[in-house]
N, C-alpha and C positions, 0 to 999 in steps of 0.2 A: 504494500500500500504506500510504503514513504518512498519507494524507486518512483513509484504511478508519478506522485503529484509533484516529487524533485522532478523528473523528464517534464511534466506539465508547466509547472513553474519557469524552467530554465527557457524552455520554449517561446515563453513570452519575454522572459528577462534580458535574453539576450538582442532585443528590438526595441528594448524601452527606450535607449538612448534616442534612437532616430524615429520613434513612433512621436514621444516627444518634441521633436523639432518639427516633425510634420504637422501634432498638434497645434504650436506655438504659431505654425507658418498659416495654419488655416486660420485659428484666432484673430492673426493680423490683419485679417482682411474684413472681419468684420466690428473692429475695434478700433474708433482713429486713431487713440493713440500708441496704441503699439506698435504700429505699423513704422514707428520712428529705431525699434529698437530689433527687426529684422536681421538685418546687415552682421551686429554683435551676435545675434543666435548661431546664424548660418556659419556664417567665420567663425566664430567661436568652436561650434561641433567638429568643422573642416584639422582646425589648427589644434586640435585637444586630438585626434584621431593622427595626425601628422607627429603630432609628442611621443603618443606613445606606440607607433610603427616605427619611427626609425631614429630619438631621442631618448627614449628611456632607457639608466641602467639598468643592466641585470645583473649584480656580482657573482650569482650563482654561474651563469654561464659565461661571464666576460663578453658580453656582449651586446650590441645598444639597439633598440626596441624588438620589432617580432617578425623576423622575417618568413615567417608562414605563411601558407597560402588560405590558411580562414580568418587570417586578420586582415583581408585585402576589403578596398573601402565597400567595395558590393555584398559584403557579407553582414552588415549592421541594417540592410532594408528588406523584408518580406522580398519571397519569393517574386512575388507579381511587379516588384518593382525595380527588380535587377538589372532589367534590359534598360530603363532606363539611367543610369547610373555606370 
């Protein structure tokens, strides 16, 4: 039962980041004044995702961010919106 709902959990958890920026992005549009504070959202996700792909240490491995191929930027957006990304 705690495998079930950690694989359910993780499933969503791992999109929170960019479900949230999508949410913020839809918001914008229906909120004047947010709409001022986009730009910081967008860049901000972009440049938080650039830190820790190819700036962050790792002392365990001596080595600097995640050169893997499931941390590439297409993998933080649902399936259905990979093609664009």
């Amino acid at each position: 039962m705690y495998d079930i709902l950690l694989y359910i959990c993780y499933g969503y958890l791992q999109w929170l980041p960019s479900l949230m920026l999508l949410v913020s992005i839809a918001a914008s549009f229906f909120t004047p004044d947010s709409a001022s504070y986009l730009p910081t959202l967008v860049f901000g996700a972009y440049i938080g995702w650039i830190y820790l792909r190819y700036w962050q240490s790792k002392p365990e491995t001596k080595l600097r961010g995640d050169p893997s191929d499931e941390f590439a930027f297409s993998t933080f957006f649902p399936e259905f919106l990979r093609q664009a990304m």
